[in-house]
C-alpha positions in Angstrom: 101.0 63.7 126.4 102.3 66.4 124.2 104.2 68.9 125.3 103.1 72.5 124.5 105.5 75.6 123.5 103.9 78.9 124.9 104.7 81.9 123.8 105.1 85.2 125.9 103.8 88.2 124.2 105.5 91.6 124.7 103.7 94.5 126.1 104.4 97.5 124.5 103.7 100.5 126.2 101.9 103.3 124.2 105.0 105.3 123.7 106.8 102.4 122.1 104.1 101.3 120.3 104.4 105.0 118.7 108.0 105.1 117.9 107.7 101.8 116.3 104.8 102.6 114.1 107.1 106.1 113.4 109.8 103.1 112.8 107.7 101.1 110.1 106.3 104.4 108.4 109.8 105.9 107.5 111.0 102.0 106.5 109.3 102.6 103.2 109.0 98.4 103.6 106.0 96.4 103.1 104.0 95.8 106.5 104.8 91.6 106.3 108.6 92.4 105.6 109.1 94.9 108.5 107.3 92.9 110.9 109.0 90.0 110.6 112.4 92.0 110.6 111.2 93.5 113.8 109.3 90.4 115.7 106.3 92.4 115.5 102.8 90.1 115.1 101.1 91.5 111.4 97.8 91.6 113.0 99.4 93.3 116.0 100.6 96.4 113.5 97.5 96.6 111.9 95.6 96.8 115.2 98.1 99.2 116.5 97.7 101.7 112.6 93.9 101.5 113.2 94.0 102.3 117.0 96.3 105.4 115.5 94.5 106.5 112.8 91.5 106.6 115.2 93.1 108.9 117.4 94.9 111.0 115.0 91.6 111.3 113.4 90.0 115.1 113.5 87.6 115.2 116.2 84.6 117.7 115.9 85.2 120.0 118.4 82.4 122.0 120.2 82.9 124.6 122.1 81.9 127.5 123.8 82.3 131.0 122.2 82.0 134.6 124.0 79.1 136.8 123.7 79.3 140.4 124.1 75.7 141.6 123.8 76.0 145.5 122.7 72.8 147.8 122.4 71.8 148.5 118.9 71.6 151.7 117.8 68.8 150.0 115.1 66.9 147.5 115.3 67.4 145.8 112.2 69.6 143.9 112.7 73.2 142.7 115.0 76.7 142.2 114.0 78.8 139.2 115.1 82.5 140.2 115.9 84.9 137.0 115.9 88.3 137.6 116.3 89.1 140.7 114.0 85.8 140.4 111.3 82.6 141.6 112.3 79.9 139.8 110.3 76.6 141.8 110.2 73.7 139.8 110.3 70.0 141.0 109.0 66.9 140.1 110.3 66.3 138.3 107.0 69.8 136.6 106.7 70.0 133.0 105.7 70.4 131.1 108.7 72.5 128.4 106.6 74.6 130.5 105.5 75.5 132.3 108.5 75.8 128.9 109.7 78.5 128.1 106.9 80.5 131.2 107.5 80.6 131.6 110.9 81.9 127.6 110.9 84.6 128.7 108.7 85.2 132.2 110.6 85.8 130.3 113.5 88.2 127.6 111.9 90.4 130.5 110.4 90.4 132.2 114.1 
């Protein structure tokens, strides 16, 4: 019967698995190179950038903005205050564009 070598693999917690992918991207080395220098697994690294890059990745966040509903002096339209800008707003505005603005008014805010 042959005897068997078995290998123990390191758990890395996530704050070390962060400093050491900090660790390979200021090496300037290839990935093969630094993980064999470091005992680091190749397919582990590249699990570990793609598990990074998905959570560093922009999320689309939705949220909730406040309404303050104000009587009209006319009724022919309304005006959308965000932040500093107030945006007046037609009854025969483009919805689209409104749409495109306000997503940028609310970016820059």
């Amino acid at each position: 019967m042959e005897a068997t070598a078995t290998h123990k693999r390191k758990l890395y917690c996530n704050a070390e698995k962060r400093s050491l992918i900090e660790a390979y991207t200021q090496s300037g080395t290839s990935k093969k190179l630094w993980c064999k220098e470091n005992g680091i697994g190749l397919s582990t690294l590249h699990k570990w950038l793609q598990n990074d890059k998905n959570l560093t990745k922009p999320q689309d966040l939705q949220a909730w903005v406040p309404v303050i509903t104000v009587t009209p002096e006319t009724a022919d339209g309304l005006q959308i205050q965000i932040g500093k800008f107030t945006i007046p707003v037609a009854k025969h505005t483009d919805v689209q564009l409104l749409s495109t603005v306000l997503k940028v008014m609310i970016d820059l805010c």
